[in-house]
C-alpha positions in Angstrom: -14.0 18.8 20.0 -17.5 17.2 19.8 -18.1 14.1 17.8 -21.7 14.0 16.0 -22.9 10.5 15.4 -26.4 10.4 13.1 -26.8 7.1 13.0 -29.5 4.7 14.6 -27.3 2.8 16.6 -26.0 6.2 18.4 -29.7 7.0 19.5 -30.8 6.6 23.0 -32.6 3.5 24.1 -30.3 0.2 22.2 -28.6 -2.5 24.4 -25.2 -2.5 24.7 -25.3 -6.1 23.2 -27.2 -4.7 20.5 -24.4 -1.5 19.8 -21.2 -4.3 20.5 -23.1 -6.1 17.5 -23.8 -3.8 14.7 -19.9 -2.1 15.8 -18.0 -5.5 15.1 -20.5 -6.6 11.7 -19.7 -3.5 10.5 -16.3 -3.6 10.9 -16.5 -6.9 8.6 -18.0 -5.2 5.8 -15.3 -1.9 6.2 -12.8 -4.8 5.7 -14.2 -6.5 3.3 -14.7 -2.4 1.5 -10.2 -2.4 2.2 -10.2 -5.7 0.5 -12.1 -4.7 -2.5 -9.6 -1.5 -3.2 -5.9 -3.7 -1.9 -6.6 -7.0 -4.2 -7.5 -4.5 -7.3 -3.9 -3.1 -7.2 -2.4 -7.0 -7.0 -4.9 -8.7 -9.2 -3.8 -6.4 -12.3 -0.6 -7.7 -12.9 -1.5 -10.9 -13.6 -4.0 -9.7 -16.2 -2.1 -7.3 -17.8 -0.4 -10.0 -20.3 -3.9 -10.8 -21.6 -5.0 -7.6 -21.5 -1.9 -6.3 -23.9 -2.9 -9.0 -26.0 -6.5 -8.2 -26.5 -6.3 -5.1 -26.8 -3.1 -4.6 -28.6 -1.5 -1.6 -27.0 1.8 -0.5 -26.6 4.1 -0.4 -23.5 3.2 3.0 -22.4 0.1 2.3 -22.7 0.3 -0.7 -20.6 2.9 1.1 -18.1 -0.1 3.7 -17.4 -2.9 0.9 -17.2 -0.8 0.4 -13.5 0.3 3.4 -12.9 -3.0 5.9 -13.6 -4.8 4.0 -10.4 -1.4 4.4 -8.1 -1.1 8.0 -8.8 -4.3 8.8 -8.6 -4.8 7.0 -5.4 -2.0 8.1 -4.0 -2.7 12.3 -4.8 -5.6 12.2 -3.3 -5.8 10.1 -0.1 -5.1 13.2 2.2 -8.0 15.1 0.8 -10.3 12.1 1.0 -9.6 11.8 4.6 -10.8 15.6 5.6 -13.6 15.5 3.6 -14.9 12.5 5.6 -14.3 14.5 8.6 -16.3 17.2 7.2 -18.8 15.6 5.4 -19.6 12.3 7.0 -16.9 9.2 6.8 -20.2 6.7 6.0 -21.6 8.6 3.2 -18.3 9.1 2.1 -17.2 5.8 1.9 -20.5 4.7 0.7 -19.6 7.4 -2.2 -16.1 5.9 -3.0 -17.2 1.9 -3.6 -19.8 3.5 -5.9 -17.3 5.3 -7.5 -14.6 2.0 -8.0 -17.5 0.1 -8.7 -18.6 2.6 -12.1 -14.8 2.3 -12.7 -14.7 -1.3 -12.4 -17.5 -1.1 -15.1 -16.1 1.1 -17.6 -12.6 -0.8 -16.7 -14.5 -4.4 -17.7 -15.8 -2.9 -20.7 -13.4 -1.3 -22.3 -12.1 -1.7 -26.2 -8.8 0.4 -25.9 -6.0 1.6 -24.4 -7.2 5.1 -23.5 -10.6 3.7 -22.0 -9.3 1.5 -19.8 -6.5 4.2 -18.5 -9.6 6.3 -17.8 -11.1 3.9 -16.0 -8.0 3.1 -13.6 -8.2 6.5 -12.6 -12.0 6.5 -11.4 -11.3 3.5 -9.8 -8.1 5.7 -7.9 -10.9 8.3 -7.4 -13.0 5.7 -5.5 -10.2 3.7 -3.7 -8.8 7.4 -2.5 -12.3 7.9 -1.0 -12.4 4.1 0.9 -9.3 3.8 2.6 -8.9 6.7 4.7 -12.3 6.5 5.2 -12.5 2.9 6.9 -9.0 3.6 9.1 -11.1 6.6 10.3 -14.3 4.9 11.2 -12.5 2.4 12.9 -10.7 5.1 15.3 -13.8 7.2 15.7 -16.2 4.0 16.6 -13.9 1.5 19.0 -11.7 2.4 22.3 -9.0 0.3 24.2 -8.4 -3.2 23.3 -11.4 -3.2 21.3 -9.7 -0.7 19.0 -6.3 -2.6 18.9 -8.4 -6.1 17.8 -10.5 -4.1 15.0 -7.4 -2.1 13.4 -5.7 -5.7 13.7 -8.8 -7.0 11.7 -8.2 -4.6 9.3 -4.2 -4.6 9.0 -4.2 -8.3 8.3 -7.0 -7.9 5.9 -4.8 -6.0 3.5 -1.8 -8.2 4.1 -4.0 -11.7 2.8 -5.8 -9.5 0.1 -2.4 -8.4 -1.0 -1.3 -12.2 -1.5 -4.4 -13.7 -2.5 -4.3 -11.2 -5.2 -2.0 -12.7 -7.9 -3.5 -16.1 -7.2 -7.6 -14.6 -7.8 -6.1 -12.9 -11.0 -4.7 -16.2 -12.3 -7.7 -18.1 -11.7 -10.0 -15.7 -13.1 -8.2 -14.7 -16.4 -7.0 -18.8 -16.7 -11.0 -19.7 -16.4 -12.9 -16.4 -17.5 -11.3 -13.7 -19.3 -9.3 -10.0 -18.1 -12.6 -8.7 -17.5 -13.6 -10.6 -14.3 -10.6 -8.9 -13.3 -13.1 -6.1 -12.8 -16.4 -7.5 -13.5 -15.7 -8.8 -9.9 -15.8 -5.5 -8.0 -19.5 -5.0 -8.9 -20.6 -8.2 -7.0 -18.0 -7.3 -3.9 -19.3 -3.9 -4.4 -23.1 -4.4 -3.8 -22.3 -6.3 -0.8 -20.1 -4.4 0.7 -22.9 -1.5 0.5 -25.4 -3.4 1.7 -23.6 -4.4 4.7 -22.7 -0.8 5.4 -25.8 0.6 4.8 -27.0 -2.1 7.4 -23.9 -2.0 10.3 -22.4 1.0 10.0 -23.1 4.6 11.5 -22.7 8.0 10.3 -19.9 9.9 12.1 -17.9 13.2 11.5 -16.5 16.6 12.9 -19.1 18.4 14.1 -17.8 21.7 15.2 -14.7 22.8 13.2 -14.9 25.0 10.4 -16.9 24.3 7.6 -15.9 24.6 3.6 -13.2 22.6 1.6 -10.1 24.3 0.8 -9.6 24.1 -2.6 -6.3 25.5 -2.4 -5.0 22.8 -0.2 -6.5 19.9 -2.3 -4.6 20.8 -5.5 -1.3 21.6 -4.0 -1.5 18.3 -1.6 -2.8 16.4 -5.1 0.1 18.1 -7.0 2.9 17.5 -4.6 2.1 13.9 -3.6 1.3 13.2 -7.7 4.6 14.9 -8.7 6.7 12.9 -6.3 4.9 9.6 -6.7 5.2 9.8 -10.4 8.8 10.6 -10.4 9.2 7.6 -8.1 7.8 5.3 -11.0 9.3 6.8 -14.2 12.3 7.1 -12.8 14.2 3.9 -13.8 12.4 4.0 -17.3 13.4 8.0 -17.8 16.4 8.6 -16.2 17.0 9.6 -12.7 18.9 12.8 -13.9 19.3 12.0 -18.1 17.0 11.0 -20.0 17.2 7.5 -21.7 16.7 7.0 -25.3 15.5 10.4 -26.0 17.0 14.1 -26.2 14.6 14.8 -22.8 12.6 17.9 -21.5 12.7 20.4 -24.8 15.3 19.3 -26.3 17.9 19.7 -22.8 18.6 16.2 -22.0 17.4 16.3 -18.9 15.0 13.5 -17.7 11.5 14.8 -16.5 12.3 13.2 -12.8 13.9 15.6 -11.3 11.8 18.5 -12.5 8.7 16.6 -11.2 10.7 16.1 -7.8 11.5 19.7 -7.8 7.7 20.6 -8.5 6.3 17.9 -5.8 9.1 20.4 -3.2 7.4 23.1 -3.9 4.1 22.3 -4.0 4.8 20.7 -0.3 6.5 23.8 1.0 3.7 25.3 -0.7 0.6 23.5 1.1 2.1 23.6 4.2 2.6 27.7 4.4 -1.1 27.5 3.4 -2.6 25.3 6.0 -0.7 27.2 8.8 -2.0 30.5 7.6 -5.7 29.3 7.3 -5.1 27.6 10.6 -4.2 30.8 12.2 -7.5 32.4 10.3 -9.7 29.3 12.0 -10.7 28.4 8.5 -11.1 25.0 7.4 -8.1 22.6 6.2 -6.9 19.6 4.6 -4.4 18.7 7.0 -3.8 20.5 10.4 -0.3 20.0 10.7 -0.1 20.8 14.8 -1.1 17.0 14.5 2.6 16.6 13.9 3.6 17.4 17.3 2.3 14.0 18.3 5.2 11.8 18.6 3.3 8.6 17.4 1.8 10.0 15.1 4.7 11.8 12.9 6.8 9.0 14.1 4.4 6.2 13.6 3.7 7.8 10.0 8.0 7.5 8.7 7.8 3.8 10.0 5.0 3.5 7.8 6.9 5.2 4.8 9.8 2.9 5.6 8.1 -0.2 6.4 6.2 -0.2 3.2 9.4 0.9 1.4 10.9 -3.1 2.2 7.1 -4.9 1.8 6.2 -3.8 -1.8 9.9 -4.0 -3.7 9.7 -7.6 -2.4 6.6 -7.8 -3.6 7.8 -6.7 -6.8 11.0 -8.4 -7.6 9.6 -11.9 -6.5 7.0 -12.7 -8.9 9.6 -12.0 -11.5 12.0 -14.5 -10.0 9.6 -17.1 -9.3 8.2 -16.6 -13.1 11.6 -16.0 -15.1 14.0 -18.5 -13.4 12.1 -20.5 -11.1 10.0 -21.3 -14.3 6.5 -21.3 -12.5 3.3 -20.4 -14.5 1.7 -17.1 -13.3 -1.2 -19.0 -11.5 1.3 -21.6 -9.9 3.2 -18.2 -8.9 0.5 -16.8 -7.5 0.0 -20.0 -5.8 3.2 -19.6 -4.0 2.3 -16.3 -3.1 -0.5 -17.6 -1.0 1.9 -18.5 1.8 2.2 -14.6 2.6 -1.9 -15.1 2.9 -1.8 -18.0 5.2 1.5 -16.2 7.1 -1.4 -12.6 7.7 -4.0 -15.4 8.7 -2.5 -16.4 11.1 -1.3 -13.0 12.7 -4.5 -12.0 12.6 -6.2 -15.2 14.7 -3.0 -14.3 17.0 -1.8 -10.3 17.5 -5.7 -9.5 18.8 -4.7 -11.2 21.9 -1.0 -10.3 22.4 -1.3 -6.2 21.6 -3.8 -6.0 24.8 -0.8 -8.1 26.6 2.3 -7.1 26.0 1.4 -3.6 24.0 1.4 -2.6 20.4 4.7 -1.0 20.2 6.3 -4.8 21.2 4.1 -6.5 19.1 4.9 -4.4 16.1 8.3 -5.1 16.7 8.0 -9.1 16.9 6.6 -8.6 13.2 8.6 -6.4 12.1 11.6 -8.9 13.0 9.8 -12.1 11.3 10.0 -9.9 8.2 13.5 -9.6 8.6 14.1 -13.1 9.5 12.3 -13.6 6.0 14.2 -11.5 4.3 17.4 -13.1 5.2 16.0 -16.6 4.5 15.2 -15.1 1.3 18.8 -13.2 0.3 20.4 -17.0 1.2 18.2 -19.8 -0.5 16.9 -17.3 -3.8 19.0 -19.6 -6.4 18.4 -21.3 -9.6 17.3 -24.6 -8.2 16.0 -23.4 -5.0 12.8 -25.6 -3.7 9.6 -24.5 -2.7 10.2 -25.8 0.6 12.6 -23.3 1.4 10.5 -20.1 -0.1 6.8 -21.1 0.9 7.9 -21.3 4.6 10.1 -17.8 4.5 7.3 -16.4 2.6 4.8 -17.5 5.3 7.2 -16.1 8.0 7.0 -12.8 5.8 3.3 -12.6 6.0 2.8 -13.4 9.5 5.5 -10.5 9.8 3.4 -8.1 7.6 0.0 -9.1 9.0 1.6 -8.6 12.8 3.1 -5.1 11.6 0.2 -4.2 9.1 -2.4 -4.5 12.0 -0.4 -2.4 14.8 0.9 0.5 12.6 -3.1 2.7 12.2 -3.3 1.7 16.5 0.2 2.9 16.5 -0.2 6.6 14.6 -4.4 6.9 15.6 -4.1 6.6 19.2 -3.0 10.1 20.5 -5.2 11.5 17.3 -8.5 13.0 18.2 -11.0 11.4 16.4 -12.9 14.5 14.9 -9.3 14.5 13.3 -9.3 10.9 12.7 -9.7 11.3 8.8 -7.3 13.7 7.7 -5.1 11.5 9.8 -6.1 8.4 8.8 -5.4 10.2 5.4 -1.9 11.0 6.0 -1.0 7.8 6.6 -2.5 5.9 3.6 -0.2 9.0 1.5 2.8 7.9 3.5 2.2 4.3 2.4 1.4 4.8 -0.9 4.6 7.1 -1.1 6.7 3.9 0.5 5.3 1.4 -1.7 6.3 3.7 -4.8 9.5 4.5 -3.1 10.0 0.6 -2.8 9.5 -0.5 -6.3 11.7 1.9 -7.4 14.4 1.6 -5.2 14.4 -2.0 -5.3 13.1 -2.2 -8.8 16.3 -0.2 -10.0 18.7 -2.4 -7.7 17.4 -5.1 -8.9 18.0 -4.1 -12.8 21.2 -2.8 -12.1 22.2 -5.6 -10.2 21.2 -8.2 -12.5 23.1 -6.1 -15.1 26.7 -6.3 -13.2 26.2 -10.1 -12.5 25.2 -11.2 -15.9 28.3 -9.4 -17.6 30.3 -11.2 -14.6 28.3 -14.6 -15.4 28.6 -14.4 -19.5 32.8 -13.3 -19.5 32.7 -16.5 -17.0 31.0 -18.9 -19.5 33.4 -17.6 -21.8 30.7 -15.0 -23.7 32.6 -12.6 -26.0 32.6 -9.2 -25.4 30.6 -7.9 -28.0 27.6 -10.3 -27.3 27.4 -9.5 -23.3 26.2 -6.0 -24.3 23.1 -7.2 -26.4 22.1 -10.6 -24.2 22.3 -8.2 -20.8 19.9 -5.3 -22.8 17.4 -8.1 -24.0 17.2 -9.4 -20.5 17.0 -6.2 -18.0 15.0 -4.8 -20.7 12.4 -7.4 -20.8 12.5 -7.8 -16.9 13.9 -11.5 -17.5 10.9 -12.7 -19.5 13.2 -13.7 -21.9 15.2 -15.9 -20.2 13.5 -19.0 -20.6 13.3 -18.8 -23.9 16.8 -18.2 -24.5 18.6 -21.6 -26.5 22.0 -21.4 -25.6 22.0 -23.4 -22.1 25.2 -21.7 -21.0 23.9 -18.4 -21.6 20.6 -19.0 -20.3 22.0 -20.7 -17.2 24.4 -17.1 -16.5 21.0 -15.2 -17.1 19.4 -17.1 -14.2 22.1 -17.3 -11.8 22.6 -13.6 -12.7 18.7 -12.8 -11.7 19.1 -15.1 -8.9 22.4 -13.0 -7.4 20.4 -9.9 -8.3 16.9 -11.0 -6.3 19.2 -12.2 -3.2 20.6 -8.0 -3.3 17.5 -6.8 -3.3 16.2 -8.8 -0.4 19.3 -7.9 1.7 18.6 -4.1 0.5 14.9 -4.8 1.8 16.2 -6.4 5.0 18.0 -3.4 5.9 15.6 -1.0 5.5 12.8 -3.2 7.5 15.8 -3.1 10.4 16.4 1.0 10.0 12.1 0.9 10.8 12.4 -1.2 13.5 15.1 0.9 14.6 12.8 3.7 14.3 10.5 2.0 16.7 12.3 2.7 19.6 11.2 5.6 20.8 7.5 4.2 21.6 6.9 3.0 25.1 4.2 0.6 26.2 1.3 2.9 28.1 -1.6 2.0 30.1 -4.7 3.6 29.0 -8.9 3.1 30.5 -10.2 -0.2 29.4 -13.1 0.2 26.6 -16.0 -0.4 29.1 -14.7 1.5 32.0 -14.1 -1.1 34.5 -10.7 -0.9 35.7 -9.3 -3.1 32.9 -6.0 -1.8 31.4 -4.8 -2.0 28.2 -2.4 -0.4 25.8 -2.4 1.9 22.9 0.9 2.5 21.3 2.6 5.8 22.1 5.7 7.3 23.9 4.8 8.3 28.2 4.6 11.9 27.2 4.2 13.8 24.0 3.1 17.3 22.7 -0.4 17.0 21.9 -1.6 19.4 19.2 -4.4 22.1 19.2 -7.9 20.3 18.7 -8.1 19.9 14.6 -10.0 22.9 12.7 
């Protein structure tokens, strides 16, 4: 299938030195466009707590302020991707930071509740739009080693964005108010477009069918939505009964698993539909012969799980670090910082070694310094641990995620065509953002349960009564252990912190495993040779198994 490039770098007559240059410039600003979307989704927990204040809202409210951007985002990152193929991935992405940015605005001023919700889900809108978009740029604009340095580039970016996150939010809210919080984007935003307006060309599929299926939008936005959604509200629902309430009409049964059932059948659903517009050669939103490459439906479950053990640490720490470690939220996101420092330095490094020893291996080697963190992590998380036993695990972590982070699009985009880069590209952000849900809550409810079980263990061991281990444990799982410093009787307050200690050294191990069960996973890709980028007998290596099924060109 033909490529179409429109650009004025892709017209006859530049130097080569002159293409290399606006291609790697560019790829600055489409990182710097991935930064923008990945530090908005960290920088908001640290502002929530003033923004609950100002604006006095409740705890739904405030539940939905983080959640309306995740769902949002998540629903409609597969979409996003085949409409860059169809439409143009430039103008496309140009589209989507204009779109965050307005959201940003109407975020930043915002009197209420209901406003600001609003405005979390433009800003999904938008950030659905850029990150497909930049993964497919990237795969339909560098080849070879170039294209294993320039998806590095851009995996690291969102692992030091991630962790530079909490410490941006602190200073800004500290020094400004909860509206720089936003007010922020509109500065990264302008340049950011100017940069791509001046570095990066126009690129999409130029001979498949042409149209949007509506169809396939709204069942792949309802079935990733549903799914996502249940995902979050689960431990505040009910996984199966609802909590605190008589649940759906009146049955008693939580919402969950009737929006699981729903996100089923609107995936069984989408699927049916795609294959029969496939076999009609009409357009879709995901061709799903692309499944019958091994890296890239294998590549795309490591993903799922790999993000699955990233984001529940993510999670459970700052609560640790806060509640029982006793750090301010800046100083927190201070610490967090290492994890920036950790993808830093992958990304000065993995450039170099993927070309060497192959992406599959080097995926690997970061996938097992996130397990070596992990276990540093389930040992030393105690009530007196020191810094210098977290700051170093944590900067082991992110040279782990950077080194993962920046293999994993190489790994599932190499075998893709690239008029089907976006749809692709697409899938995979869906399959993170499903992990990442799938982490918090699977972690998030270990930890809570956890810390439950050892806190009734730690109170009837400081000699607690009964009837007063009931009400301590509910006022601390229920607050998420914000309480616990302010709690006066030292005994008690010392069970609630070895309790949440106990409770963040499970949920470690639990992340641990999983990271192993993905590098597991990664066994069955092999280290191939494929043509250097300029044609001159170099080698290098794209991730993917010797042989696979390669699927009918994308319609």
């Amino acid at each position: 299938m033909r490529e179409v490039a429109t650009s004025s770098d892709t017209r006859a007559g530049p130097k080569k030195a002159d293409k290399d240059r606006r291609r790697w410039w560019g790829l600055v600003f489409i990182s710097l466009a991935v930064a923008m979307v990945i530090v908005d989704v960290t920088i908001i927990n640290i502002a929530v707590p003033a923004i609950v204040s100002d604006l006095r809202v409740g705890s739904t409210t405030t539940q939905w302020i983080q959640e309306a951007y995740t769902l949002t985002l998540a629903a409609l990152l597969l979409s996003s991707g085949r409409l860059a193929d169809l439409f143009g991935r430039r103008r496309l992405l140009l589209a989507g930071i204009l779109v965050f940015v307005v959201g940003s605005v109407v975020a930043a001023v915002a009197a209420g509740g209901a406003m600001l919700v609003g405005a979390r889900v433009i800003q999904g809108i938008g950030g659905a739009a850029i990150l497909p978009t930049t993964l497919s740029i990237i795969n339909a604009t560098f080849r070879g080693r170039e294209r294993a340095t320039a998806f590095a580039v851009w995996g690291s970016t969102i692992g030091a964005v991630a962790a530079l996150g909490p410490l941006l939010g602190g200073w800004l809210v500290g020094h400004f108010s909860w509206h720089w919080a936003f007010w922020i984007n509109v500065f990264l935003g302008a340049i950011v477009t100017a940069g791509i307006v001046r570095w990066v060309g126009e690129s999409r599929d130029a001979e498949g069918p042409r149209g949007v299926d509506v169809l396939g939008v709204g069942l792949s936005a309802l079935a990733v939505a549903a799914l996502v959604f249940g995902l979050i509200e689960g431990r505040g629902e009910g996984w199966f009964t609802a909590l605190g309430g008589d649940g759906v009409l009146g049955s008693g049964l939580s919402p969950v698993p009737m929006a699981f059932g729903l996100s089923l059948g609107a995936l069984l659903c989408f699927a049916r539909w795609q294959r029969r517009r496939r076999r009609l050669r009409r357009s879709v939103v995901l061709d799903v012969s692309l499944f019958k490459i091994k890296t890239f439906a294998q590549g795309n479950l490591v993903v799922m799980v790999v993000a699955l053990g990233q984001l529940g640490l993510l999670f459970v720490l700052p609560l640790w670090l806060q509640n029982v470690l006793g750090y301010s939220p800046l100083r927190a996101g201070a610490m967090i910082t290492a994890v920036a420092i950790g993808a830093f330095v992958a990304a000065g490094v993995t450039p170099a070694l993927a070309p060497r020893w192959g992406v599959p291996a080097v995926l690997r080697i970061g996938l097992v310094a996130e397990i070596a963190a992990f276990a540093v992590l389930a040992v030393s998380a105690t009530p007196d641990a020191s810094a210098w036993a977290i700051v170093p695990a944590l900067t082991l972590y992110g040279f782990g995620v950077g080194t993962a982070d920046a293999q994993l699009p190489s790994l599932i985009l190499s075998d893709v065509p690239a008029a089907g880069s976006g749809q692709a590209a697409g899938t995979q952000g869906t399959a993170q953002e499903i992990g990442s849900a799938m982490g918090v809550a699977i972690l998030g409810t270990l930890l809570f349960s956890m810390l439950s079980f050892h806190l009734d263990e730690r109170l009837a061991d400081a000699g607690v009564a009964a009837d007063r281990r009931g009400p301590i444990s509910e006022a601390v799982v229920g607050s998420a252990g914000t309480v616990i410093p302010a709690i006066p009787d030292l005994p008690v307050r010392r069970a609630a912190e070895e309790a949440f200690s106990a409770a963040t050294r499970d949920a470690a191990l639990a992340g641990g495993i999983v990271i192993i069960l993905g590098l597991i996973s990664t066994s069955v890709f092999r280290r191939r040779p494929v043509p250097g980028d300029a044609g001159d007998g170099v080698r290098s290596d794209d991730a993917g198994p010797a042989s696979g099924d390669q699927p009918d060109p994308p319609r």
